[in-house]
C-alpha positions as a printed Julia matrix, in Angstrom:
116×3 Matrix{Float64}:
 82.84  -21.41  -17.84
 84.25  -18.84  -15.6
 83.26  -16.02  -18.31
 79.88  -17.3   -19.13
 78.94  -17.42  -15.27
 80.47  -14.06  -14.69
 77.62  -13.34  -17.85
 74.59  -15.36  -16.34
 75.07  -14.65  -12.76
 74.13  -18.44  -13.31
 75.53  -21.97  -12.22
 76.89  -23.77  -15.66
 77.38  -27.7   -17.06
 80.04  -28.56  -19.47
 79.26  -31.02  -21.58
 80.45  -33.12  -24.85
 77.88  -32.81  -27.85
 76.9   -36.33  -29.28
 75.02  -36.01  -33.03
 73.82  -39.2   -33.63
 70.57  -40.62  -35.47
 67.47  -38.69  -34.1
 67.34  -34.88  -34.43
 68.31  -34.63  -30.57
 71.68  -33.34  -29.06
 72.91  -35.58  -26.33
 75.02  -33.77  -23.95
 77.09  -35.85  -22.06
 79.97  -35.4   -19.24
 81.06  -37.59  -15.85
 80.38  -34.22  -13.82
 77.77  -31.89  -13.21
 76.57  -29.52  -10.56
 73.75  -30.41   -9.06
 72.62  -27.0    -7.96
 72.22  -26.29  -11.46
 68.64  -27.24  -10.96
 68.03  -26.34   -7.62
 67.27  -28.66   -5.04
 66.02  -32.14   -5.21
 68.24  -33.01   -8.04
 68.12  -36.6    -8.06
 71.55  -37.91   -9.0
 73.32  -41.77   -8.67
 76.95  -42.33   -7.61
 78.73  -44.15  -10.48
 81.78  -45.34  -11.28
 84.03  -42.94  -13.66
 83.03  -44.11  -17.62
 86.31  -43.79  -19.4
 88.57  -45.36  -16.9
 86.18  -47.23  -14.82
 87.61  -46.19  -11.31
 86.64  -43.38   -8.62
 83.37  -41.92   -8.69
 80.89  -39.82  -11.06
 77.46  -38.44  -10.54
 74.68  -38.97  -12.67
 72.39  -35.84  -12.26
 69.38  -36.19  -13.5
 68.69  -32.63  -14.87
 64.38  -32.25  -14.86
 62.66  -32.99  -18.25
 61.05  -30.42  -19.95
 63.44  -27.45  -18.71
 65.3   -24.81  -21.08
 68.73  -25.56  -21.71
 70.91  -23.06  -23.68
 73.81  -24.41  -25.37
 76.49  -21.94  -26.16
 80.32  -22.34  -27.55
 82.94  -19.86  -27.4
 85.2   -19.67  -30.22
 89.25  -19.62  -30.17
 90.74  -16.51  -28.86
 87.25  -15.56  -27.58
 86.39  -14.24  -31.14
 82.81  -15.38  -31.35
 80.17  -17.64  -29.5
 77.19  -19.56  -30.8
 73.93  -19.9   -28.51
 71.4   -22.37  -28.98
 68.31  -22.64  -26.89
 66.61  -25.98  -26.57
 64.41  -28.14  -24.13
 65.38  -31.69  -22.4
 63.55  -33.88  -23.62
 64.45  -36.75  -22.09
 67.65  -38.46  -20.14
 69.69  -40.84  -22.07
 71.69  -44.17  -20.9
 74.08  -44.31  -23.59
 77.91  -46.1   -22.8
 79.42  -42.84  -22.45
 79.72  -40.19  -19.58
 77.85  -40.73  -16.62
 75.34  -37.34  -16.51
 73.43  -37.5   -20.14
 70.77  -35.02  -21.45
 68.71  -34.86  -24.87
 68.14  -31.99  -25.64
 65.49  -30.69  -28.66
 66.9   -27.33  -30.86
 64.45  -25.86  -33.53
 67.27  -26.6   -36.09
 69.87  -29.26  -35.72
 70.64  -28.08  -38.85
 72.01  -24.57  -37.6
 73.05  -25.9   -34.34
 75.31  -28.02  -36.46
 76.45  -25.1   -39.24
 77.69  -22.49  -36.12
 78.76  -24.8   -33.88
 81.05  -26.81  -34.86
 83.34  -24.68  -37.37
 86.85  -24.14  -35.65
């Protein structure tokens, strides 16, 4: 994170990629900035998923915004970018602060991005 903001100049989420049925990414994690989108952020204090206890926000990142999705390989070697749009927030049982977001190939986002 601290590379890719030192890149950017730019605030930056880390999230867990969830593949599932639809030809969406979900992004999910139990953290996120919410100056990431500026002010007025909406966001809900919820309990932490996995063990239940302390607190997690759920940001609601704004529909309809760009979201690049990027992974840098071991040892810094390579990095994959994939530019996509939220389409919508999801409310699956998993980490608190959820995203789906639409790529013009799942396909590719799937063939670069997850190789180790």
């Amino acid at each position: 994170m601290a590379l890719l903001k030192s890149l950017t100049g730019q605030s930056l989420w880390m999230g867990n990629p969830v593949v599932g049925q639809s030809s969406d990414v979900l992004i999910a994690h139990c953290t996120a900035p919410r100056q990431l989108c500026g002010l007025g952020c909406d966001y809900a204090l919820r309990c932490h998923h996995e063990s239940g206890v302390g607190v997690s926000p759920a940001v609601q990142f704004p529909v309809d915004r760009t979201m690049t999705l990027c992974r840098i390989g071991r040892n810094v070697t390579a990095m994959s970018l994939h530019v996509g749009e939220i389409v919508t927030h999801s409310s699956e049982p998993t980490c608190r602060t959820q995203v789906s977001v639409r790529l013009p190939s799942l396909r590719r986002f799937l063939d670069s991005s997850l190789r180790p």
